[in-house]
C-alpha positions in Angstrom: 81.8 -15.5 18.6 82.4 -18.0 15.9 84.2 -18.1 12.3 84.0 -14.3 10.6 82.4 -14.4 7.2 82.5 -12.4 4.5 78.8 -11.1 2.7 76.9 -12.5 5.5 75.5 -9.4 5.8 73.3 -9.7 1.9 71.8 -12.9 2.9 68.6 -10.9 3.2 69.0 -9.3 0.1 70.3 -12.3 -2.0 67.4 -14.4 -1.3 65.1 -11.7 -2.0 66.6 -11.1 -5.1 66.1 -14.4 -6.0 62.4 -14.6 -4.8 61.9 -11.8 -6.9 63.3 -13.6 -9.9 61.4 -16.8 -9.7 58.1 -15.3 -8.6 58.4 -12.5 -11.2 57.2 -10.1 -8.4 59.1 -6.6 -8.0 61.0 -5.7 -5.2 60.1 -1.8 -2.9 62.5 0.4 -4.0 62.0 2.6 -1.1 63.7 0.2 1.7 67.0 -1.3 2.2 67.5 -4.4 4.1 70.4 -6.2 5.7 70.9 -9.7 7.6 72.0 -13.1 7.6 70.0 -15.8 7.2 69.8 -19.4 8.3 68.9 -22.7 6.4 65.8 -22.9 8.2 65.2 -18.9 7.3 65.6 -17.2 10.2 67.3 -13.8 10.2 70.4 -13.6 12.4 72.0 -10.1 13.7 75.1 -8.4 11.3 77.8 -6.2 12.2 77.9 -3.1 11.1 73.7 -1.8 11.2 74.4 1.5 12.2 76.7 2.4 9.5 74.1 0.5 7.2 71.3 2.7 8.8 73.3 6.1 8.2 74.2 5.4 4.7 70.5 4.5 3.9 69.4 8.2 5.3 72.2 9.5 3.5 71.0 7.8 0.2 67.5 9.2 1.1 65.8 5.4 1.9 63.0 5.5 4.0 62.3 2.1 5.9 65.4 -0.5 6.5 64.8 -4.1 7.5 67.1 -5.3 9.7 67.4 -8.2 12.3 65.8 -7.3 14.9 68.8 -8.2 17.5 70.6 -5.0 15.8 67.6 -3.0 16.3 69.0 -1.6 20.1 72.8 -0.8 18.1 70.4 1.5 16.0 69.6 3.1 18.8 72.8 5.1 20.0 71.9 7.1 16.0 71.5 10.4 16.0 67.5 11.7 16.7 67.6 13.1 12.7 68.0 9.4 11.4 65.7 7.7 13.1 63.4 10.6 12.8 64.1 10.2 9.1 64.0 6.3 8.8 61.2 3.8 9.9 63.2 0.4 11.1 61.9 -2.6 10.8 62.7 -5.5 13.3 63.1 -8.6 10.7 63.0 -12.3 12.3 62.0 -14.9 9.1 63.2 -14.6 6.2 59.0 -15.2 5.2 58.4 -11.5 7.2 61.4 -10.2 5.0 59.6 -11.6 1.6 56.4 -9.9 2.8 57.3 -6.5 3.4 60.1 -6.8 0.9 57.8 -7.9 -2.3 55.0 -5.9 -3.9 52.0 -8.3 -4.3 49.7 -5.8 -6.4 
């Protein structure tokens, strides 16, 4: 399974954070988005999506990126949420910066 790290998880969100900075471009504020990423940029799965998913809807977030090897764990959530929530199945960190960033 490999060597548990810790924040893993914001690897998404760091380097779109970052993105954001440099590029001066704003980021949605209606998503949330979880995953880790690799040096190359691609998104790898994280623990935890469901719970991530549920306290999106409960913070009243409407689309979550997430990898999209977590997106069958969403699943198993209750019809309610992902009536509620659009997810979207991330795989690059570049697809991430795309539907992360507003362009306008």
């Amino acid at each position: 399974m490999g060597i548990p790290k810790e924040g893993s998880s914001a690897g998404v969100t760091i380097a779109v954070g970052i993105v954001s900075a440099l590029k001066g471009m704003p980021v949605r504020n209606d998503l949330a988005l979880t995953g880790e990423i690799t040096i190359m940029g691609k998104v790898l799965p994280v623990s935890g999506s469901r719970q991530k998913i549920r306290a999106a809807f409960d913070a009243g977030v409407k689309e979550v990126l997430l990898p999209a090897d977590n997106l069958k764990d969403a699943q198993v959530l209750p019809a309610y949420i992902l009536d509620a929530v659009k997810l979207a199945p991330i795989e690059s960190i570049a697809q991430v910066l795309e539907l992360a960033l507003i362009t306008d």
